[in-house]
C-alpha positions in Angstrom: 0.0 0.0 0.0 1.1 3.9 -0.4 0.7 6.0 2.3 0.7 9.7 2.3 -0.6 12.3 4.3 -2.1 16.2 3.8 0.2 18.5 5.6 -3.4 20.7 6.1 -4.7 17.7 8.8 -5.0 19.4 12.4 -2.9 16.7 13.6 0.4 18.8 12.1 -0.4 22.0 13.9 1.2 20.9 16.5 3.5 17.8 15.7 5.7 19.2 15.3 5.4 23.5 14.4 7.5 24.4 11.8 9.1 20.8 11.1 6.0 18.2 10.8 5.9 14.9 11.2 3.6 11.7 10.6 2.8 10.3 14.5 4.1 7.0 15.3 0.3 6.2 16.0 -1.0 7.3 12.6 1.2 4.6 11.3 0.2 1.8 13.6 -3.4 2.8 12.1 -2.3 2.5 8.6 -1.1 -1.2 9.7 -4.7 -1.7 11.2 -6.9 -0.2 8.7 -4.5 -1.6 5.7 -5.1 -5.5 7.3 -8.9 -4.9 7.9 -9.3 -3.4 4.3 -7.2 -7.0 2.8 -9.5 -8.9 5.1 -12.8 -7.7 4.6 -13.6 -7.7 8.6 -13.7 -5.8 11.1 -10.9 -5.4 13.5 -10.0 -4.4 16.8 -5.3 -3.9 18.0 -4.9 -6.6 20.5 -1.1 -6.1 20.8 1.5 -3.9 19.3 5.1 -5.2 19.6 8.8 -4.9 18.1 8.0 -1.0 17.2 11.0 0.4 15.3 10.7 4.0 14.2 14.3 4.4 12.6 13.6 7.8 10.6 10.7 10.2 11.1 7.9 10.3 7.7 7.4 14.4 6.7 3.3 14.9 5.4 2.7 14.7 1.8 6.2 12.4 1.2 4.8 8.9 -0.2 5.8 5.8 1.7 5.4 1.9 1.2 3.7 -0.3 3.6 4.3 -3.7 3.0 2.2 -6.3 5.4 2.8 -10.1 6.2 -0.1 -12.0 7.8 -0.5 -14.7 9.8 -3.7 -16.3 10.6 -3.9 -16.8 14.5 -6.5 -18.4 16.2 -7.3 -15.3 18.1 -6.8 -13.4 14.9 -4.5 -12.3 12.8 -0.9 -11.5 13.4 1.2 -9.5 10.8 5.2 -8.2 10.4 4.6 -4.7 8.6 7.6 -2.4 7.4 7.3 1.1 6.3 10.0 2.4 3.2 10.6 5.5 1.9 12.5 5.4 -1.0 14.0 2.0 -0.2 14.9 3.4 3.4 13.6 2.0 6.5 11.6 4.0 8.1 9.7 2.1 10.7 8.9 -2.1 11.4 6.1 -3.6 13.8 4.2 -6.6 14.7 0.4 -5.9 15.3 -1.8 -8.7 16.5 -5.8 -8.1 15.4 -8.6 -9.4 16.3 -12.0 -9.3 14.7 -14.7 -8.2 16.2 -17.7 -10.1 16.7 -20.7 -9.8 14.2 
């Protein structure tokens, strides 16, 4: 998936004034909403782990997101990476379950 982000969202007034930056949690989201869109379901974060932000992601610069899944029996589990460019930007491990229907 390709992520990018308007630099006129609220959420860059003040992260950070003057030198913006994509939140750490905005990116965890991508990670949720990017699994539940692959899926079809609904789902819920049961567990973040192994967060690596290695290099911060300005608004409006495009970005990969690349997403492994495992089915759980809770779930799913995935290994998701974040590249700009090649570069490593941020990796994580997000554990998802569905919600009930």
């Amino acid at each position: 998936a390709q992520l990018s982000f308007d630099l006129r969202r609220p959420m860059f007034i003040g992260h950070f004034p003057g030198h913006p930056i994509v939140p750490g949690v905005l990116l965890l989201e991508c990670v949720r909403e990017a699994k539940q869109q692959a899926l079809e379901v609904p789902l819920r974060v049961a567990t973040i782990g192994r967060v690596k932000f290695k290099q911060p992601l300005a608004p409006e610069q495009p970005a990969d997101l690349q997403i492994a899944l495992q089915r759980i029996v809770e779930g799913w589990h995935s290994k998701a990476t974040i590249r700009k460019e090649g570069r490593l930007l941020a990796s994580l491990q997000l554990t998802c379950h569905q919600f009930p229907r």
